[in-house]
C-alpha positions as CSV (number, residue, x, y, z in Angstrom):
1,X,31.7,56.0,145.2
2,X,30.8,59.4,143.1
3,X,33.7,61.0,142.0
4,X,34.5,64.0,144.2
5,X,33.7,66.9,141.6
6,X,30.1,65.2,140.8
7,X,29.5,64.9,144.8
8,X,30.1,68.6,145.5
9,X,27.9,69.6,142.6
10,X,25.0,67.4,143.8
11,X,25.4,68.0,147.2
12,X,25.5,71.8,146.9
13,X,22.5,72.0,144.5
14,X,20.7,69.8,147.4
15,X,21.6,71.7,149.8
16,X,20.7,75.0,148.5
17,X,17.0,73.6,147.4
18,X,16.6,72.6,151.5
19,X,17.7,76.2,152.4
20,X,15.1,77.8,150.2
21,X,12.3,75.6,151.3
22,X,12.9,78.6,154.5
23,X,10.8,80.9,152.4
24,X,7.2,78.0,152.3
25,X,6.4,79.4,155.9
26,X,5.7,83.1,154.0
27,X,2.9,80.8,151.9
28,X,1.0,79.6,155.3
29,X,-0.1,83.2,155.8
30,X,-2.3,82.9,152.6
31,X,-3.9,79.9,153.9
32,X,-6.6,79.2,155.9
33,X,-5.8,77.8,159.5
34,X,-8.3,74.0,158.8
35,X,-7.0,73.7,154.8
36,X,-3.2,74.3,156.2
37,X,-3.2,71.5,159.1
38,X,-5.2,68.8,157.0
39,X,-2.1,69.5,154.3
40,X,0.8,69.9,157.2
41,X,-0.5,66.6,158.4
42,X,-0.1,64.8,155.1
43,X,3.1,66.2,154.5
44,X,4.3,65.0,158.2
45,X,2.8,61.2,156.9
46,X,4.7,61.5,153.9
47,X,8.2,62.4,155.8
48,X,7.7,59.7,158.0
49,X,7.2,56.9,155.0
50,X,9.8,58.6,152.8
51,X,12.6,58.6,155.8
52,X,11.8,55.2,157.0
53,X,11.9,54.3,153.6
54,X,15.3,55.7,152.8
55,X,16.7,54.0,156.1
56,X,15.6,50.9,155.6
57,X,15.3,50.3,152.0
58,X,18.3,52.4,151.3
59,X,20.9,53.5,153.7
60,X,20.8,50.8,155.9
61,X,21.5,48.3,152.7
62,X,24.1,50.1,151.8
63,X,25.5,50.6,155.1
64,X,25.4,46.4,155.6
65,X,26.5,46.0,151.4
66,X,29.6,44.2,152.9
67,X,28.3,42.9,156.1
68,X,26.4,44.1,159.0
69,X,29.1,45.3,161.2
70,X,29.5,46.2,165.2
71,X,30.5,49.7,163.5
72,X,27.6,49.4,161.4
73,X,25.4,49.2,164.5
74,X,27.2,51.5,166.6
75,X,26.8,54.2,164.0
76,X,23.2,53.7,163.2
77,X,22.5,53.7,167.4
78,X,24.8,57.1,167.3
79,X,22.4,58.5,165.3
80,X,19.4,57.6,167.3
81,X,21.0,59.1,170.5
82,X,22.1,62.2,168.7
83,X,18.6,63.5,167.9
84,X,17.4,62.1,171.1
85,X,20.2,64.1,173.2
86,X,19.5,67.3,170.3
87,X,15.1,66.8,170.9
88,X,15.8,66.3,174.3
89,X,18.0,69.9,174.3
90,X,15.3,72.1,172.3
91,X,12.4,70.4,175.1
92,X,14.2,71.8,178.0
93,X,14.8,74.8,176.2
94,X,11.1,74.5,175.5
95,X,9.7,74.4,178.6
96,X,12.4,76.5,180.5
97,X,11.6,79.7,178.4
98,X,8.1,79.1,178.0
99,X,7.0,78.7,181.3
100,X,3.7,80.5,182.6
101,X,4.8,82.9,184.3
102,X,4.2,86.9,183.7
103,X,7.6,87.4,182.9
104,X,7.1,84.4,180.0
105,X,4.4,86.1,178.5
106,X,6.2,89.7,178.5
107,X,8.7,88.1,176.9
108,X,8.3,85.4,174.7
109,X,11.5,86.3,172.5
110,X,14.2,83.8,174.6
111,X,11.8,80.9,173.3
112,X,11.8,82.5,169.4
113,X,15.9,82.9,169.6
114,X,16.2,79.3,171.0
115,X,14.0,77.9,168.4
116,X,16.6,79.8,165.8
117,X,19.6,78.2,167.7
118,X,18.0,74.7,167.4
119,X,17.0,74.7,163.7
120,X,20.4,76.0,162.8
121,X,21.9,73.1,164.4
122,X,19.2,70.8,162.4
123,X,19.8,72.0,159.2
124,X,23.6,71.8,160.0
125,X,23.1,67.8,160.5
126,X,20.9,67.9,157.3
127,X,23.7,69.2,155.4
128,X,25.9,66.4,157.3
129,X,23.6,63.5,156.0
130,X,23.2,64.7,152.4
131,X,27.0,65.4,151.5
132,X,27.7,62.0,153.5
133,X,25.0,59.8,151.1
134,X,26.1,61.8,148.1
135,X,29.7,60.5,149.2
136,X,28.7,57.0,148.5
137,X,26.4,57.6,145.1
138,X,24.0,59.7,143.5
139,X,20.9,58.1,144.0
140,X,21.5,57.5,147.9
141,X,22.4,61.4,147.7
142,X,18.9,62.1,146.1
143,X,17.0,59.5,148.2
144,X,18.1,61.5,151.4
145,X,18.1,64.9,149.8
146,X,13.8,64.1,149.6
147,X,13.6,62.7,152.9
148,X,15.2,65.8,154.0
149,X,13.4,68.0,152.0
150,X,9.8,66.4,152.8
151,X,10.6,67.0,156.1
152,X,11.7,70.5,156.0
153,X,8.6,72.1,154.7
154,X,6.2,71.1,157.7
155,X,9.0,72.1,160.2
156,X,9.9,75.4,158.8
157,X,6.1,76.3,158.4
158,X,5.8,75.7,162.1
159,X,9.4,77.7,162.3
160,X,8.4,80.5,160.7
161,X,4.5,80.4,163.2
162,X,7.0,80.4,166.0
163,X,9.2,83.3,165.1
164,X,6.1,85.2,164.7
165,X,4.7,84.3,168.1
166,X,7.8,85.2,169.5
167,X,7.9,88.9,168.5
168,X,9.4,88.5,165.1
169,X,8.3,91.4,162.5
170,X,7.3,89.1,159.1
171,X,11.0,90.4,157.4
172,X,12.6,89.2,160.0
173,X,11.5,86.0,160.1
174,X,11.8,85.6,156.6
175,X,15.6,86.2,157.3
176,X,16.2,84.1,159.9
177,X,14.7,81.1,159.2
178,X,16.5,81.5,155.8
179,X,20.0,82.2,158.0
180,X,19.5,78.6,159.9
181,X,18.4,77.2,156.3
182,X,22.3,78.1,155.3
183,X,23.8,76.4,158.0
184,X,23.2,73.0,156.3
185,X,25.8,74.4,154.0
186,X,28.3,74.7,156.3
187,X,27.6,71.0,157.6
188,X,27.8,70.0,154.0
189,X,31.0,71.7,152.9
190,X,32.7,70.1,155.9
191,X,31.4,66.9,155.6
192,X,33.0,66.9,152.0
193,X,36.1,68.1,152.9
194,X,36.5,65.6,155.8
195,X,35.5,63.0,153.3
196,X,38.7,64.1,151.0
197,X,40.9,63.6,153.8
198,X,39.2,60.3,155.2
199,X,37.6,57.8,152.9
200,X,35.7,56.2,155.8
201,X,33.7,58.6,156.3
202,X,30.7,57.8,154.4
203,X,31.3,54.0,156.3
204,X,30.3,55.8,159.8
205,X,28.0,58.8,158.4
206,X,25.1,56.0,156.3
207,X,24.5,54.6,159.2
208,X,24.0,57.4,161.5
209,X,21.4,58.7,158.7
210,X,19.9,55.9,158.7
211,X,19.6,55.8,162.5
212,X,19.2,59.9,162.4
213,X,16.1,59.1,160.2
214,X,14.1,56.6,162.0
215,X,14.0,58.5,165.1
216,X,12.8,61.3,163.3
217,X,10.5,59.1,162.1
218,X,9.1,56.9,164.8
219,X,9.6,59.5,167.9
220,X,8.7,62.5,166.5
221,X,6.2,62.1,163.4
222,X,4.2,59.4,164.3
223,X,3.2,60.6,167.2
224,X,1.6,63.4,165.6
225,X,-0.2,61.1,163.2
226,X,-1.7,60.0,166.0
227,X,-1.9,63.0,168.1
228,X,-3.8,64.2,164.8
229,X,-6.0,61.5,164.8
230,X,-7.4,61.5,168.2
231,X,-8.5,65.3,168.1
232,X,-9.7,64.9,165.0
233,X,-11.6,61.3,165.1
234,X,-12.1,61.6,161.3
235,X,-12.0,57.8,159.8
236,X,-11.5,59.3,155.9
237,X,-8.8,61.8,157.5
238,X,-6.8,58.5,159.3
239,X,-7.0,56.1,156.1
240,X,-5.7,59.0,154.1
241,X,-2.9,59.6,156.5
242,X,-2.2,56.1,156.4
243,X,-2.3,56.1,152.4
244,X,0.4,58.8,152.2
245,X,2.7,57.1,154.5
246,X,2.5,54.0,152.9
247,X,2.8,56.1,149.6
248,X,6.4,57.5,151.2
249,X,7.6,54.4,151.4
250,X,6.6,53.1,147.9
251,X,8.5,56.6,146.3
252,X,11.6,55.2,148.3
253,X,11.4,52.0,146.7
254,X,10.7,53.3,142.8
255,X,14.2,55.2,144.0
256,X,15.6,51.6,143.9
257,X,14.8,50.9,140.0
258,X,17.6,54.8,139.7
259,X,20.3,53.2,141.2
């Protein structure tokens, strides 16, 4: 286990690079609309290699180094249900505020504030997940800190679209989606402090990555792979989405050779 100086250090630094990758959605506006979703797509193929990847070839193996528990398993389903109760929330929230109605389209704000309120509490669990791996070692710590991050900067450029849409000035934006970046600070700084108190911790919080992770994953990223695919119909397009996830994957796997 990483000493507990080195893992506030590294977790900090981490955390701090995922805040600031709030500031990519201010590059979308000088790209065109075609050139940004054939790169947002790659970079959603990557996540989805990279964090299946990490679970499986990292966190999950760590998780099971002593045996594949019942609280192994419990805590890798947790975190499975967690961001299927959390998707499940921002959906409702979703469709509740964004309803067509003329009142929805007057105001669109109440769907731009819940979007804030929801990527708060993602970047929250982010900081949860990377103090908890960097609890056990560095390299799991950096494994997870690029899942993390790969998947960051195709969410917050579609963050930053939405706070536009929903009456935001550009400024504004720019500050809140940097304000919800921070809270993964606050789930980080918490997550090491529990983990002074409790040495456990990191026994119940690699799994629930690891379960966190392929939900993301398989639920939410895939599907738009292939949501991509069928509007598109572009063969070349498909194989090189295919290539970069399988290319996710191998990067998790050179992480192996660190540790």
């Amino acid at each position: 286990m990483l000493e507990n100086g080195g893992a506030w250090s590294y977790t900090i630094l981490s955390v701090l690079i995922v805040s600031l990758i709030s500031f990519v959605g201010v590059l979308a506006l000088a790209i065109k609309k075609d050139i940004l979703n054939r790169a947002l797509i790659l970079l959603v193929s990557l996540s989805a290699g990279v964090m299946l990847g990490d679970a499986f070839l990292h966190l999950i193996p760590e998780a099971a180094a002593s045996g594949f528990s019942m609280t192994t398993a419990i805590s890798l389903l947790s975190g499975i249900t967690l961001f299927f109760i959390l998707e499940k929330l921002v959906q409702w929230k979703h469709c509740h505020h964004t309803a067509h109605t003329p009142e929805a389209k007057k105001r669109p704000m109440p769907y731009a504030v819940m979007n804030i309120i929801g990527d708060g509490l993602h970047n929250f669990i982010d900081g949860i997940l990377i103090a908890g791996s960097y609890l056990v070692n560095v390299q799991l710590g950096i494994a997870t800190t690029i899942a993390v991050v790969l998947h960051e900067i195709p969410q917050e450029i579609g963050d930053f679209g939405v706070l536009l849409h929903g009456g935001f000035k550009k400024t504004g934006a720019i500050i809140f989606n940097f304000l919800t970046g921070l809270t993964a600070l606050i789930g980080a700084i918490m997550t090491l402090l529990l983990g002074q108190i409790m040495s456990s911790v990191p026994e119940y919080l690699i799994p629930f990555t690891a379960g966190g992770f392929i939900y993301i994953a398989a639920s939410d990223l895939i599907p738009q792979i292939h949501s991509h695919n069928v509007s598109t119909s572009e063969a070349k397009q498909s194989a090189l989405e295919l290539l970069v996830f399988i290319l996710g994957m191998v990067i998790m796997y050179g992480l192996l050779f660190l540790e």
